[in-house]
N, C-alpha and C positions, 0 to 999 in steps of 0.2 A: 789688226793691232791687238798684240794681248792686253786682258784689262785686267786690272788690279784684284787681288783678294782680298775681300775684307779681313781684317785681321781676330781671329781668331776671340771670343771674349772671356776673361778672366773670369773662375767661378770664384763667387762671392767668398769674402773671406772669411773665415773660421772663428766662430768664438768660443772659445774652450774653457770650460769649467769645470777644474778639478779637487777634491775633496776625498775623503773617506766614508766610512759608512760608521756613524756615532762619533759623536765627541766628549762626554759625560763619559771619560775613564781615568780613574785615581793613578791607574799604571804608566799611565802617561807623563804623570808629575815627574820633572827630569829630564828626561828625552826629551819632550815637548813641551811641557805647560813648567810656571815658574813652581818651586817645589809649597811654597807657600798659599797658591793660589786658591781660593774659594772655590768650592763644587760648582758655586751661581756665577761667577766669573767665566768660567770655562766657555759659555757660545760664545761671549763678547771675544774673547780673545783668539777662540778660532778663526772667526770672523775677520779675523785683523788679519790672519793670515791664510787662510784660504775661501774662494768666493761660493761654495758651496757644501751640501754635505747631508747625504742617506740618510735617512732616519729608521730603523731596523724595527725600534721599541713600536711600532705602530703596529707591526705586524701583531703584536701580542697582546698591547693592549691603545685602543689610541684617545690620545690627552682631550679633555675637554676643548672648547674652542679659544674659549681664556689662554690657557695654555701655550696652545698653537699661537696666538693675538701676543702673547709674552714676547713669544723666539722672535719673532718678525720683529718686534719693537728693536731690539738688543744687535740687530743687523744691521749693515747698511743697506742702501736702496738696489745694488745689484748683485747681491747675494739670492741665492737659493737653495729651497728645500726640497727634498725628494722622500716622497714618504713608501712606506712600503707597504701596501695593501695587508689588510686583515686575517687573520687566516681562516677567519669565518666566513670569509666570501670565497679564498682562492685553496684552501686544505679539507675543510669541514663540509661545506656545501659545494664546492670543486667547480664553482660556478655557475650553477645551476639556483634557480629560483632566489636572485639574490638583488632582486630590482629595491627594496628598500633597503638593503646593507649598503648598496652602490649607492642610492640617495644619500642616507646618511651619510658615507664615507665621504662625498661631492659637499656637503653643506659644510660638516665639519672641517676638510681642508680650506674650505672656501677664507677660513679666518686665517689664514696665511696673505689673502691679497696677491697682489704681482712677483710675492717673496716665494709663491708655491710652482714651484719648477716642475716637477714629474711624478706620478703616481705609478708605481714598480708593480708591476703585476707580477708575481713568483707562482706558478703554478706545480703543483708535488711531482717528484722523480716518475711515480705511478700513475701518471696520467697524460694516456696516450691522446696522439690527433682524432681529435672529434667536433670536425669542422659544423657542425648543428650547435653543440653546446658553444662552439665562440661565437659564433654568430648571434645567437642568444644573448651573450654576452655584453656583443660589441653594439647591440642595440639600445641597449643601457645608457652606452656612454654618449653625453651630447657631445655636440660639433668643437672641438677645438680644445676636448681633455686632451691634455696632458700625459696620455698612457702611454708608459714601455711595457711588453711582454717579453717576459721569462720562463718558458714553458719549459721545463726540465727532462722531459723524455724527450728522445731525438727523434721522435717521429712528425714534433710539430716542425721541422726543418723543410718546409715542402712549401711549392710557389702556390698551392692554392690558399697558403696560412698569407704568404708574404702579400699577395693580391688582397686579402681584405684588410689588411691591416696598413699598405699602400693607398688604400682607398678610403681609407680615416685619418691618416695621419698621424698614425701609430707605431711609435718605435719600436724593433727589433730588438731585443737587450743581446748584448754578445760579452758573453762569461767567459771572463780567462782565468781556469782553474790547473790546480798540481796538478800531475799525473796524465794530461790530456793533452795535444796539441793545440796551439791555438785559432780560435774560431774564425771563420769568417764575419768578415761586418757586413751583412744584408741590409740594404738600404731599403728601407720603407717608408721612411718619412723626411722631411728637411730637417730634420734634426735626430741625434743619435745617444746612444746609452750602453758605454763601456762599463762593467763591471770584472775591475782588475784584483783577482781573489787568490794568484799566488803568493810563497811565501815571498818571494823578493823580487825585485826588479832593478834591474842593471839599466845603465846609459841607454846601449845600444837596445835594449827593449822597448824601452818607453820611446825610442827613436823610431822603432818599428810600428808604433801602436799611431803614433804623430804621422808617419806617413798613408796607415793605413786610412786613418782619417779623411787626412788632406786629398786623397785617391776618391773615397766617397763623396765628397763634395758638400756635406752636410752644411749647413750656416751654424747650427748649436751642436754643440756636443759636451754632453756629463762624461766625467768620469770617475768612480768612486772607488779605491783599494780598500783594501779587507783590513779590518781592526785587529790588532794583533798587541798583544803586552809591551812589545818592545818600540815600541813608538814610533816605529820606521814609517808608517803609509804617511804619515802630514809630510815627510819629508820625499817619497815618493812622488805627491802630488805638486810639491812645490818645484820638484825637478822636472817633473811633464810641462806647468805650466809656463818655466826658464825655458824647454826647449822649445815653445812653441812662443814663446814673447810674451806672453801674459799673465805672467808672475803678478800681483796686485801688488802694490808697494806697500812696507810693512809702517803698522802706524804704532804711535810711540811707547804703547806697552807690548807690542811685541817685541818692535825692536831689543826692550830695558828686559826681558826676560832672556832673550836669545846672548845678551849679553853676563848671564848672573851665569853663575858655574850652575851644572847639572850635579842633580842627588837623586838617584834611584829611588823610586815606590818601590813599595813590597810587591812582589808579583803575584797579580789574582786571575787566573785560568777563566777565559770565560768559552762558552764553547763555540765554535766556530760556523757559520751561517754563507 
């Protein structure tokens, strides 16, 4: 007598957290923000309308822990932040000999609390696979950081990178940039790190990026669009997270903004990352 099959089991569902990369932009006032709004207003109200959000300025220079202890305050409890490693650890010293920058970096995000999502490791165009120096690296990190890699030569694209970074728990960042096709998403950890850096994104894109996701299997997934004058990426990430059901519902000063007519800011060029 044939016997039954078990029925197949559902991979865990998706929690998708989409945002931008910076929110502290005047150009924004308009498109996005009300045109009145305070420079110190601006996290709260991001906040209101998207559950997450890059922070680039760390790369250059990174905020005391005050600071950090500020933004966390200003959010709600499931908001996060993604900061972007130093470029004293991942440009200047290219990873090498950087065990007390990594400390520091580790103590100082640490005043973010349960609000500190992911630490973005960007490594330079010019710096090819050199599985000794990450390994070095990834020595550093204790059990259970929070690291995506972004290694920008295409030679870290290789299963011996994917295997140790698999074996920490270590996200894969996958850049979708102009001019290139889009990348694969290499799973290397239960959780993932889209960095969506073109100039625009259509329905059926972000439809594309949703399924490629939901194909991976991840349990968490960032994703963060490129800052740009015209205000489009908050509206980019609010469309990702409609299409996938997880829009945050907007609270009462978003809402009373999104209803005030828009007035353009004056446009400030900033260069692009």
């Amino acid at each position: 007598m044939p016997t039954r099959s078990s029925p197949k089991a559902e991979p865990p569902p998706l929690r998708l957290l989409a945002g931008t990369s910076g929110w502290s932009y005047e150009a924004w006032k308009g498109p996005f923000y009300p045109a009145a709004l305070p420079a110190r207003d601006m996290l709260a109200f991001y906040a209101a309308v998207l559950p997450c959000v890059e922070v680039n300025q760390t790369f250059y220079r990174m905020p005391k822990p005050e600071v950090l202890a500020g933004w966390a305050a200003q959010v709600p409890d499931g908001f996060r932040f993604a900061l972007k490693a130093p470029r004293r650890i991942t440009h200047l010293k290219r990873l090498r000999d950087v065990g007390e920058d990594v400390a520091w970096l580790l103590r100082t995000a640490a005043a973010l609390g349960p609000k500190l999502g992911a630490l973005l490791v960007q490594t330079p165009p010019n710096l090819a696979l050199d599985l000794e120096r990450l390994d070095g690296f990834l020595a550093l990190l204790p059990e259970g950081t929070p690291a995506a890699f972004e290694p920008r030569h295409p030679s870290w694209h290789d299963d011996a990178v994917f295997a140790r970074l698999r074996a920490r728990g270590f996200a894969f960042v996958a850049a979708d940039v102009d001019g290139a096709p889009p990348p694969p998403l290499v799973s290397t950890a239960p959780w993932a790190y889209l960095r969506l850096r073109r100039s625009g994104y259509g329905g059926s894109d972000l439809a594309r990026w949703l399924d490629v996701l939901r194909a991976a299997g991840p349990r968490l997934a960032f994703a963060f669009f490129k800052h740009e004058d015209e205000g489009a990426a908050p509206r980019f990430a609010r469309e990702l997270l409609a299409l996938a059901g997880a829009a945050p519902p907007l609270r009462a000063g978003a809402r009373a903004a999104r209803a005030e007519p828009a007035r353009a800011a004056p446009r400030a060029r900033r260069p692009r990352r």
